[in-house]
C-alpha positions as CSV (number, residue, x, y, z in Angstrom):
1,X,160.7,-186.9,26.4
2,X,159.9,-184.2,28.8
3,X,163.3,-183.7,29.8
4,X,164.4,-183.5,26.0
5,X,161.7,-180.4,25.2
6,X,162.5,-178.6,27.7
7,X,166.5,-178.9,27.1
8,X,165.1,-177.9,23.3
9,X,162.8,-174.9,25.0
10,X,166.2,-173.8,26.6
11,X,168.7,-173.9,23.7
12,X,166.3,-171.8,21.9
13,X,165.8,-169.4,24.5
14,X,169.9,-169.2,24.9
15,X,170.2,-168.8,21.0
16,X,167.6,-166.1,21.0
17,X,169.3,-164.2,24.6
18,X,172.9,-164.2,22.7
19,X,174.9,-166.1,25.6
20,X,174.0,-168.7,28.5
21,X,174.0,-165.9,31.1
22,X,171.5,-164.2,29.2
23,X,169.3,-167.3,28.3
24,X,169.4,-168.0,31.9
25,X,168.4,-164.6,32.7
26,X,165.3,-164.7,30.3
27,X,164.1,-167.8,32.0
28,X,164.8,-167.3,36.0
29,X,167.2,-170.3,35.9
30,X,171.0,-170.5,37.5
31,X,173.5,-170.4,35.3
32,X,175.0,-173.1,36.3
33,X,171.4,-175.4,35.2
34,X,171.4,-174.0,32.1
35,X,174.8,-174.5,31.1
36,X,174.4,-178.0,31.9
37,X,170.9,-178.8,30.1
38,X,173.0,-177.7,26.9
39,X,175.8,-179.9,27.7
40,X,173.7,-182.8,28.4
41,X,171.5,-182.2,25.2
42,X,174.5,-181.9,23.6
43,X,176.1,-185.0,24.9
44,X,173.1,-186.8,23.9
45,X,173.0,-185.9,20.4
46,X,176.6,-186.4,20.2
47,X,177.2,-182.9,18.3
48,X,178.4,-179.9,19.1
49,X,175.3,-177.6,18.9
50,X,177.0,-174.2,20.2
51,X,180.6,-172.6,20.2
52,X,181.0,-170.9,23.6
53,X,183.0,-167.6,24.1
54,X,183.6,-164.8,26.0
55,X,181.5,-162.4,23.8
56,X,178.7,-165.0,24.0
57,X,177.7,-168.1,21.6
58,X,177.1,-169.0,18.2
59,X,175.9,-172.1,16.6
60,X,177.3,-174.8,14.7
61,X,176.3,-175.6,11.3
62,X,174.7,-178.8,13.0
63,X,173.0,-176.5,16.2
64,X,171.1,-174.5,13.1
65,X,170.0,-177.0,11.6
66,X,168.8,-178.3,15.1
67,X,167.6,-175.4,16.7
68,X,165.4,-174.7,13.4
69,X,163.7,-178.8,14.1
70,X,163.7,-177.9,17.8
71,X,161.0,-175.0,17.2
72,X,159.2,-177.0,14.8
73,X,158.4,-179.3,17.4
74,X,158.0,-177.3,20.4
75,X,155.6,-175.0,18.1
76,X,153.4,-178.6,17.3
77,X,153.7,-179.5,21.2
78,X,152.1,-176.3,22.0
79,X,149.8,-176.6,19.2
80,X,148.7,-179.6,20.8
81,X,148.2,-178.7,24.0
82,X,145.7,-176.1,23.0
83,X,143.7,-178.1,21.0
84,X,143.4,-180.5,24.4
85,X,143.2,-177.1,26.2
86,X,140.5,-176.2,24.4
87,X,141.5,-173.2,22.6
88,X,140.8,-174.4,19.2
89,X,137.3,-174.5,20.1
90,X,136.3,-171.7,21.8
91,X,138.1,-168.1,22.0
92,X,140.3,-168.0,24.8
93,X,144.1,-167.1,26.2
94,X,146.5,-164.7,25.1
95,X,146.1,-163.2,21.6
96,X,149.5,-161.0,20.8
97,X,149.2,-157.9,17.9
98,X,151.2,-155.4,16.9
99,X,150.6,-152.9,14.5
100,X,151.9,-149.2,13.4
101,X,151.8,-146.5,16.3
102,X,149.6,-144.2,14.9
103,X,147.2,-146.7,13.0
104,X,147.0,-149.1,16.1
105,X,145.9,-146.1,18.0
106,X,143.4,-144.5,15.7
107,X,142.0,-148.2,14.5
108,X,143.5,-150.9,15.9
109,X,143.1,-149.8,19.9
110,X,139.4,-149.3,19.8
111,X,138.4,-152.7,17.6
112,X,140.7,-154.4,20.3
113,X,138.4,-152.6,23.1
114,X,135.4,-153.9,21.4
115,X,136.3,-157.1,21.2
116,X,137.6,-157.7,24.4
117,X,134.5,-156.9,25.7
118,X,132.7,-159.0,23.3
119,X,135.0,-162.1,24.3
120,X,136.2,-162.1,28.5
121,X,137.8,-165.6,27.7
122,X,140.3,-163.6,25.9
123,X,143.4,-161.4,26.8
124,X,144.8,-159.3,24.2
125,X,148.6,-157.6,24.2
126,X,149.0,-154.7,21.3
127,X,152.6,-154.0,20.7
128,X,152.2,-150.2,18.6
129,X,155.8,-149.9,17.2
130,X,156.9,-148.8,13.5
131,X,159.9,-151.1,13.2
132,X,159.8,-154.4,11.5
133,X,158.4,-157.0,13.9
134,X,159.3,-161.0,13.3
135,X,156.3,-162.7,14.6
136,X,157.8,-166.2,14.7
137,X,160.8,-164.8,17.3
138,X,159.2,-162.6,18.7
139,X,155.8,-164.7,19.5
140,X,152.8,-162.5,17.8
141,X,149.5,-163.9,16.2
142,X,149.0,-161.5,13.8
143,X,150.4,-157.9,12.5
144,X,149.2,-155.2,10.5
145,X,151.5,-154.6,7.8
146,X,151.2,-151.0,5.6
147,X,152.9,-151.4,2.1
148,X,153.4,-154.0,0.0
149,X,154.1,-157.4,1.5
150,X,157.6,-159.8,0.5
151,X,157.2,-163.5,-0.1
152,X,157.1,-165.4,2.7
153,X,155.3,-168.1,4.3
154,X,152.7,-165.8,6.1
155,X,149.3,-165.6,5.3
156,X,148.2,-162.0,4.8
157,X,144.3,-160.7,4.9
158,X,144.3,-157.4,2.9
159,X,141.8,-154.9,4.8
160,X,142.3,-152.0,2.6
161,X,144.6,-149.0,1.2
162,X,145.5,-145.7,2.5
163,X,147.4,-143.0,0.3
164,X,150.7,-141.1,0.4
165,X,149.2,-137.2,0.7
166,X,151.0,-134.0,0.8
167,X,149.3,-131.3,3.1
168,X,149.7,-128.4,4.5
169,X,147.8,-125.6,7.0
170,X,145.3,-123.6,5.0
171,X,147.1,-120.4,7.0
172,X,150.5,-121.5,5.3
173,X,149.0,-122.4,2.0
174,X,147.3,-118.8,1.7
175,X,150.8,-117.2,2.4
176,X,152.9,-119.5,0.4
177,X,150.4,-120.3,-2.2
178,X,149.2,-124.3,-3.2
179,X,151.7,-126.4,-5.2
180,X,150.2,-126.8,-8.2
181,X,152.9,-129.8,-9.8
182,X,155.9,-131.5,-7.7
183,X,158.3,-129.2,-8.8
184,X,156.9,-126.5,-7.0
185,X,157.9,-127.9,-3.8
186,X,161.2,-126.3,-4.5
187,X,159.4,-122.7,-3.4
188,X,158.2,-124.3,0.0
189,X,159.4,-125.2,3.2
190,X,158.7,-129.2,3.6
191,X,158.6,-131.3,7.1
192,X,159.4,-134.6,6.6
193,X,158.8,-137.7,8.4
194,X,161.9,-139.7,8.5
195,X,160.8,-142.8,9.2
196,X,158.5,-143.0,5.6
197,X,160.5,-140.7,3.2
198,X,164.2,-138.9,2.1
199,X,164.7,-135.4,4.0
200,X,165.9,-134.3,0.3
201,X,163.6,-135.6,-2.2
202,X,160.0,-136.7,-2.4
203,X,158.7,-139.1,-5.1
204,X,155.5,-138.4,-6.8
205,X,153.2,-140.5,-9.9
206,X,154.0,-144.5,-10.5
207,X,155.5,-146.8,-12.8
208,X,157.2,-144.7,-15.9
209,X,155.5,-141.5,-14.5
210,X,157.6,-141.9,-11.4
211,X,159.9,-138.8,-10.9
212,X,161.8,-137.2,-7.7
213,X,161.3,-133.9,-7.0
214,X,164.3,-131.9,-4.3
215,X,162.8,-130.4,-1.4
216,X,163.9,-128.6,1.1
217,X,163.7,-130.3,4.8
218,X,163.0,-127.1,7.2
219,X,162.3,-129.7,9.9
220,X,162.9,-133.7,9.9
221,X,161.3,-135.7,12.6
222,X,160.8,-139.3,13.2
223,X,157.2,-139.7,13.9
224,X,154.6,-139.0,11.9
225,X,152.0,-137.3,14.4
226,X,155.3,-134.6,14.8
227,X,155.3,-133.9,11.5
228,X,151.5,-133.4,11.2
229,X,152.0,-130.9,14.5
230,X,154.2,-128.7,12.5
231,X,152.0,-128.6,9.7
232,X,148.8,-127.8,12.1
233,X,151.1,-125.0,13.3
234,X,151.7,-123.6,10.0
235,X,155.7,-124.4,9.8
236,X,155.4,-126.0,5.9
237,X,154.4,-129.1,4.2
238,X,154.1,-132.0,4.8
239,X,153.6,-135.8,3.4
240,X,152.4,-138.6,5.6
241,X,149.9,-141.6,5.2
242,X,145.9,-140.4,4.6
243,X,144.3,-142.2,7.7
244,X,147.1,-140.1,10.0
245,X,145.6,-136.8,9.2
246,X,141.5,-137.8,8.9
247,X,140.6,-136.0,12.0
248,X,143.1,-132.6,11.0
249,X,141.9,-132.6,7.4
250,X,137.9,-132.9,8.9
251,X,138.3,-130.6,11.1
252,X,139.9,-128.3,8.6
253,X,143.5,-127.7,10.9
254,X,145.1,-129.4,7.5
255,X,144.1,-128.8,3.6
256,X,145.9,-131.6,0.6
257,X,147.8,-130.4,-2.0
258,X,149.0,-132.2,-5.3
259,X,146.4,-135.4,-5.0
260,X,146.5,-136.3,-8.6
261,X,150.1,-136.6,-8.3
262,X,150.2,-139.3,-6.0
263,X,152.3,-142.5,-5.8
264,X,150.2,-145.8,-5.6
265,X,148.3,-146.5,-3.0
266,X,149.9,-148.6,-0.1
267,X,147.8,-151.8,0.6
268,X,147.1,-152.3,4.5
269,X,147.0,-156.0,5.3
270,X,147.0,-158.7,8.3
271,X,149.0,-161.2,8.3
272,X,149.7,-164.0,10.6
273,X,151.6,-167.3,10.3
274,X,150.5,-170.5,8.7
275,X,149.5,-173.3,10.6
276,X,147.2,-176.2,10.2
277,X,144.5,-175.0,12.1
278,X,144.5,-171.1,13.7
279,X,143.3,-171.3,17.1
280,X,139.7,-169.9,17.7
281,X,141.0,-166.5,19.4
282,X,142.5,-165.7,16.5
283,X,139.7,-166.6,13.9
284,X,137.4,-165.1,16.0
285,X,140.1,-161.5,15.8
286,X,140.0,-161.6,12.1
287,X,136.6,-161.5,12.0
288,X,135.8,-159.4,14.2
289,X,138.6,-156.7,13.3
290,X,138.7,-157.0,9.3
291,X,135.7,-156.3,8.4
292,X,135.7,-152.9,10.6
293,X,139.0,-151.5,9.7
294,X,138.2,-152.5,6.1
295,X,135.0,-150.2,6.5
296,X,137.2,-147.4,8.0
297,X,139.7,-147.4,5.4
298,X,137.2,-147.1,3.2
299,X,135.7,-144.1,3.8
């Protein structure tokens, strides 16, 4: 049985690397043993799990179907190995979160500080990155999501909301003048952040009351903390998410414009993958974290 997990533990690794050569890179194993493990699983089975070529490998209608039960199991192995280990009991080993750059700087970082230092059985490792993250493949606990969340079979912790805000430098709002409705955006120069709007349009109210107003990009950029510079420095306007400009707007470097024209609110959530029973490290996270970013975005 030992033999037949870890063949399992190595087709999945291939499948996930793209090729054999890869796989065997990712796991520090010759070629030559991993090639093999395959062949054997495969000659056990008696199926063709993966089609081989020079460009690398795919799977068989069969190997999908298998590779899909493989995880399964080698997820309920290691389930069950933490429960003997302990983990289930008491917080300890590797908890794994990622969450937006800016917001996992400004909120997430320091709650993970805190609680490090609350719990030294556990280690923590904080991925900050603004593209979509698969925690199954790509082995997180838990994410912070911002928006609203598809169907799927996580379980997601809503902690709050934070707003879509136009804003500006009071020095360029006392030249150019504050937007009083949408469609005066057309008379101002706008910095947009690529990554969480169009460079030629900006949508404003919700539901029926939804309409797009043109703007005019003077700069694009594709983080947010860019755009917020070039609005500190009095370059134009601006739209990004309400917690990213907290510290600008109370310290006066930034002023709002157009609040009552806002979209929805975005709901800020966690959300982690279903399991029978979620190990004590990340049970003790959620309580721990939730209730102070909830407080935060509250504010």
């Amino acid at each position: 049985m030992t033999d037949r997990l870890q063949a399992m533990s190595i087709l999945s690794t291939v499948v996930d690397a793209g090729s054999l050569s890869a796989g065997a890179r990712a796991l520090r194993m010759p070629l030559a043993t991993v090639s093999r493990k395959v062949a054997e699983l495969e000659s056990a089975l008696g199926a063709e799990l993966v089609l081989r070529s020079a460009r690398g490998l795919a799977l068989t209608d069969t190997g999908v179907a298998y590779v899909e039960a493989a995880r399964r199991i080698l997820e309920d192995v290691a389930e069950a190995e933490r429960v003997a280990g302990g983990e289930f009991s008491a917080p300890k080993g590797m908890l794994a979160v990622t969450a937006p750059i800016v917001f996992g700087r400004l909120h997430v970082l320091p709650v993970v500080v805190e609680f490090l230092k609350a719990h030294p059985q556990v280690d923590v490792r904080l991925e900050q990155t603004d593209r979509p993250v698969s925690l199954h493949e790509e082995n997180f606990d838990l994410a912070v999501r911002i928006g609203s969340l598809p169907d799927s079979s996580l379980i997601a912790r809503q902690l709050g909301f934070v707003r879509q805000v136009v804003c500006a430098s009071p020095d360029y709002l006392a030249r150019k003048g504050v937007p009083q409705s949408p469609e005066a955006l057309k008379d101002h120069d706008c910095i947009t952040f690529g990554n969480l709007m169009s460079s030629r349009h900006w949508r404003f109210g919700a539901g029926r009351s939804q309409i797009d107003v043109p703007i005019r990009s003077r700069l694009v950029v594709n983080t947010a903390e860019a755009a917020i510079a070039a609005a500190e420095a009095g370059l134009g306007v601006t739209r990004v998410l309400s917690y990213q400009i907290a510290d600008a707007l109370g310290h006066g470097r930034l002023a709002t414009a157009l609040a009552s024209f806002e979209p929805e609110p975005w709901p800020v959530s966690f959300v982690y993958p279903q399991r029978g029973l979620a190990p004590q490290k990340l049970r003790a996270f959620l309580g721990f974290a939730a209730p102070r970013i909830s407080r935060v975005l509250a504010r």
